[in-house]
ROGU-828476 format. One record per residue (C-alpha): x, y, z. Coordinates in steps of 0.5 Angstrom, whole numbers, plus 500, padded with zeros to 3 digits. Layout:
BEGIN
XYZ;...
END
This chain:
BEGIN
585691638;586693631;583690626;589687624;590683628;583681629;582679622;588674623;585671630;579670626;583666620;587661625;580660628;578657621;584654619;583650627;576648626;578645620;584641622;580639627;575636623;579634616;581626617;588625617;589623610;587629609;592632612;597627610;604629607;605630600;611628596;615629590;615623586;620623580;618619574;622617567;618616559;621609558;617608551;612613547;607609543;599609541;599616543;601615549;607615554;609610559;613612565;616608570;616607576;609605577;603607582;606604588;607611591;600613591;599615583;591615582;588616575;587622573;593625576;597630572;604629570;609635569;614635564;618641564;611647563;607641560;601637564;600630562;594627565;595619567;590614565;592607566;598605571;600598572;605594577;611597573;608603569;604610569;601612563;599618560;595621555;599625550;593629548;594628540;601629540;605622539;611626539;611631545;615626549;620622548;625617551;630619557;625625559;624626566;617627569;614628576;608628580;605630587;602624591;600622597;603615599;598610602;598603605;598598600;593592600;597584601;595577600;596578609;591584608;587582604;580578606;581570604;577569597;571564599;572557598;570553592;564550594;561556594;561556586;558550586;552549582;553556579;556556572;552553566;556548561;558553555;554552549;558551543;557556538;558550532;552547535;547552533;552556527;549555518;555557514;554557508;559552504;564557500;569552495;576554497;579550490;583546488;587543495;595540495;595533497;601533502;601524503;607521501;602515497;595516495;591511491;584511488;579506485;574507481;568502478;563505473;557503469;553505463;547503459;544506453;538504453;533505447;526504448;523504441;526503434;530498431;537500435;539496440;542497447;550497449;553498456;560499458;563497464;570500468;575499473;580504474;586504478;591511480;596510484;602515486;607513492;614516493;620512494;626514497;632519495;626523491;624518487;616517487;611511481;605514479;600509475;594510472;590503468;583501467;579495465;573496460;568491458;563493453;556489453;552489446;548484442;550487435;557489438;562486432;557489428;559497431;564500428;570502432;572495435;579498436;578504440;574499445;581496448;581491454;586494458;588502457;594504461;594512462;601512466;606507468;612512470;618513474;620519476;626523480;624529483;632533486;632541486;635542480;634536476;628532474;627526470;621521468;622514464;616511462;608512460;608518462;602522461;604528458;612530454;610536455;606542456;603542450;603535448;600528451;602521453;610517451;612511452;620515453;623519458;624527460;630530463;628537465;634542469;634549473;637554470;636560476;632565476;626562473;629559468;629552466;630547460;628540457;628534454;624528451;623522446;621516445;615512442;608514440;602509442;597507438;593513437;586509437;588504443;593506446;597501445;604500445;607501437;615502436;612505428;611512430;617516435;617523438;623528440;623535442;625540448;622545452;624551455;620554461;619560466;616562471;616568476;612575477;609579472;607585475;606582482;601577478;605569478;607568471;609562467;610560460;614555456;616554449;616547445;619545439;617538437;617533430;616525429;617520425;613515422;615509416;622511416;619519413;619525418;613528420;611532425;614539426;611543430;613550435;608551440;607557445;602557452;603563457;598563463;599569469;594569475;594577477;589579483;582579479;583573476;587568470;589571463;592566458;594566451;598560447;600558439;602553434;606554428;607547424;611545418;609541412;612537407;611541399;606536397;603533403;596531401;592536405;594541400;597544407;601551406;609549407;608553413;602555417;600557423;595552425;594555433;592561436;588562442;588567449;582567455;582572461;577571467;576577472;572577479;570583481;567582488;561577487;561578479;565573475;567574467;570570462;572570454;576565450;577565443;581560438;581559431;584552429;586548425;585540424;591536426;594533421;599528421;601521416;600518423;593519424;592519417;594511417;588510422;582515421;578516415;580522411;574525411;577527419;582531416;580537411;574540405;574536399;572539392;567535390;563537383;557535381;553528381;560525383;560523391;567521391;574523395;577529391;583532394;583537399;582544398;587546403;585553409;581549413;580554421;575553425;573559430;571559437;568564442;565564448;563569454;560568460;558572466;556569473;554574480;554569485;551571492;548569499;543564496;543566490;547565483;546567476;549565471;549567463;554565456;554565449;558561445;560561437;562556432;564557425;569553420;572556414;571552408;565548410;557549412;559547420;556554425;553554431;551559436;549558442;546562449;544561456;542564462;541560469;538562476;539557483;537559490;540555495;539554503;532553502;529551508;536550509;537544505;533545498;535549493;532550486;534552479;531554472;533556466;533557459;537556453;537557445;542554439;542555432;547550428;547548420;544541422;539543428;535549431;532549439;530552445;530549452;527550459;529547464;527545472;531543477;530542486;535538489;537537497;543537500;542531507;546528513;551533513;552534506;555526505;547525501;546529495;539528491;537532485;531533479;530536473;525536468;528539460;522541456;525543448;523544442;527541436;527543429;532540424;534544418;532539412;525539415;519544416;516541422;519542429;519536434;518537441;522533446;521531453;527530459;527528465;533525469;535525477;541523481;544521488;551522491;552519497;559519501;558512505;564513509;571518509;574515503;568512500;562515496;558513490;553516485;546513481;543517475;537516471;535521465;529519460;529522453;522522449;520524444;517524436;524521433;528518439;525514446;532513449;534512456;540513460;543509466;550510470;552508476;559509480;563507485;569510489;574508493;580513496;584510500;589514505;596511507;
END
């Protein structure tokens, strides 16, 4: 035998034994199993049809040259991974791989599942997560109010209460009633009016009796809403932007793009009751805009306004107020330039600039920051002269050993600027400002300051605060601590706070300092959803006063 063919005798011999002893999957048959990419995403490509044929993971696919290992496959799909290289394959291609078809498993085939007498007893009840979670209350603003009607009743008390002294106590109570209900075809009446009573044994003695009316209408107005055209008729609560209550009427109409115009007019109530009074009248128009200033929501108007009274033109005013809300927070600016008569009795200029402020807020993460500043001039009017001393209006000259009114000096503008700073965190708040007051003319300044620490969640009910404060003026200097605990219960419908205010005193036309004591708590209870009240008590002592103050409320918010 030559060593040829012994070499293949001995080859077949291996290759028998192993067939013999190899199970017959085996040696089952192969095939060729042809593929198409249907999508590429992720980094992945999904080929079609699925492993039904006996794809298995970690087979490799081919595509032309190129091997691609499959890691999920589906009922429908084969999926590989494209091995960082989104863009290897695309739809349409062809692919193929080599498997080794096998039975698959059928509901026929398959063992039956147990019956479901065997889970029993074996689930427990799921825990809710809300039963044992703490979040921390975080406010989310101002809320719109959706309901059609919506009504609110409010009944609150006050009382002053001296304790020592000659002076005696006066109360004051209220009803008040707010009502908003939309009518059909857009048309909706908004009401807001109060009863006040006031209580004292000196009362017809006190000055100001006609600043205390019985019945205060704030609204009584009806309004039209369409989409490009609004009106009101009425009490209304504001003629516009920048100015207060009318007894009239305002039509405003879009313009596109933002823009819009309006009108109004009509009579000026009685400005120390409230009162309807036909001797004073208001007019004026409006030009508004609102829209995005550098991806920040913007709005701005722009108001021209005069009056009459006693037969004798007025007021004449144009004011300007802009407001943005970018990411970081809220900037805005306003100003008022007001025309006089040549020999009004202010000793005003014919022309003056008697408004102008701005004010920004910032966030950045947990830190807030504000700053406002405005100077202004008092506002001046033949209306108001008619009722309010004239003291209220301007400086006076004066000379020497003579107290009696002489004419205004005319260049009153009083400043103002106030900067705060705030970093709030999970428990804990601090809070920290300065303001200050100025007038040009007269001896009126005062400067302010306080910083303010709280830690909430404690024990996770109670919170704490202390803080301090310190205030010089041209009447009177101090310095204050304050100490504070309060308590948030029943699922925060039952709040209850305390505070004790230690300050020290010192007025400017005397040497001595004067140390006073504050102490004060209040609870607030929301009974039921659309109803809460509220009691308070402070008690200030000390060398020159010894007062007590008491107030209660009550309120009631319907929903229908």
């Amino acid at each position: 035998m030559t060593l040829r063919r012994w070499l293949a005798w001995l080859l077949g011999g291996l290759v028998g034994v192993s067939s013999a002893a190899a199970p017959a999957s085996a040696v089952a048959p192969r095939e060729r199993l042809r593929l198409t990419v249907v999508e590429v995403a992720g980094g992945r490509a999904y080929l079609s049809p699925g492993p039904g044929r006996g794809v298995k993971l970690d087979d490799h696919v081919a595509v032309g040259r190129q091997k691609y290992r499959v890691v999920a496959a589906s009922a429908k799909h084969v999926v590989v991974d494209l091995g960082g290289r989104p863009r290897a394959l695309s739809r349409g291609q062809h692919a193929s791989v080599w498997t080794s078809p096998h039975p698959v498993d059928t509901f026929a085939t398959r063992p039956a599942p147990p019956s479901l007498h065997a889970f029993e007893g074996k689930w427990l009840a799921a825990e809710r997560p809300a039963a044992t979670q703490t979040p921390r209350f975080v406010p989310l603003g101002v809320m719109k109010d959706e309901r059609r009607s919506r009504a609110a009743f409010m009944l609150d008390h006050s009382r002053i209460q001296p304790l020592s002294g000659d002076a005696q106590a006066i109360s004051r109570t209220r009803l008040r009633a707010v009502l908003h209900a939309e009518l059909a075809r857009r048309f909706a009446l908004d009401a807001d009016a109060s009863v006040e009573l006031w209580q004292a044994d000196d009362l017809a003695s006190r000055r100001g009796e006609a600043s205390r009316p019985l019945l205060q209408v704030r609204q009584l107005e009806l309004s039209y809403r369409g989409e490009a055209l609004e009106a009101a008729l009425g009490r209304l609560r504001y003629a516009s932007a920048t100015l207060g209550m009318l007894d009239g009427g305002r039509a405003s109409a879009a313009l596109g793009s933002g823009w819009a115009v309006a009108a109004f007019g009509g009579a000026l109530p009685d400005p120390l009751d409230t009162g309807f009074e036909t001797q004073a009248a208001r007019f004026g128009g409006e030009l508004l805009w609102h829209g995005d200033v550098g991806g920040a929501p913007t709005r701005a108007s722009l108001t021209a306004q005069g009056s009459r009274f006693q037969e004798r033109l007025d007021e004449r005013r144009l004011s300007l107020r802009a407001e943005s809300f970018p990411a970081f927070g809220q900037l805005g600016a306003r100003a008022e330039l007001s025309l006089f008569d040549r020999d009004n009795p202010w000793n005003a200029q014919p022309a003056e600039l008697t408004a102008l402020g701005g004010d920004a807020t910032f966030r950045v993460d947990s830190l807030r920051f504000g700053l406002s500043v405005e100077a202004r001039r008092p506002e001046r009017s033949y209306l108001l002269a008619s009722v309010l001393p004239a003291g209220y209006f301007c400086v006076a000259e004066t000379t020497a050993g003579n107290v009696a009114r002489e004419p205004c000096l005319g260049g009153d503008l009083r400043s103002v600027g106030l900067a705060t700073a705030a970093w709030e965190g999970e428990a804990w708040t601090l809070d920290a400002g300065a303001s200050a007051v100025t007038t040009r003319g007269a001896s009126a300044e005062q400067a302010s300051a306080f910083f303010n620490v709280r830690r909430r969640e404690i024990l996770g009910v109670l919170r704490a605060e202390a803080g301090a404060s310190v205030s010089s003026g041209s009447l009177l200097e101090s310095a204050a601590l304050q100490l504070g605990l309060g308590a948030a219960l029943l699922d925060d419908r039952l709040d209850a706070s305390a505070y004790y205010r230690p300050s020290v005193l010192r007025y400017r036309a005397g040497a001595g300092q004067l140390l006073e004591h504050g102490v004060g708590a209040r609870v607030w209870w929301a009974a039921f959803g659309d109803f809460d009240t509220s009691v308070s008590a402070d008690l200030l002592t000390g060398p020159d006063v010894d007062v007590l103050f008491l107030q209660a409320a009550l309120a009631w918010r319907p929903r229908f």
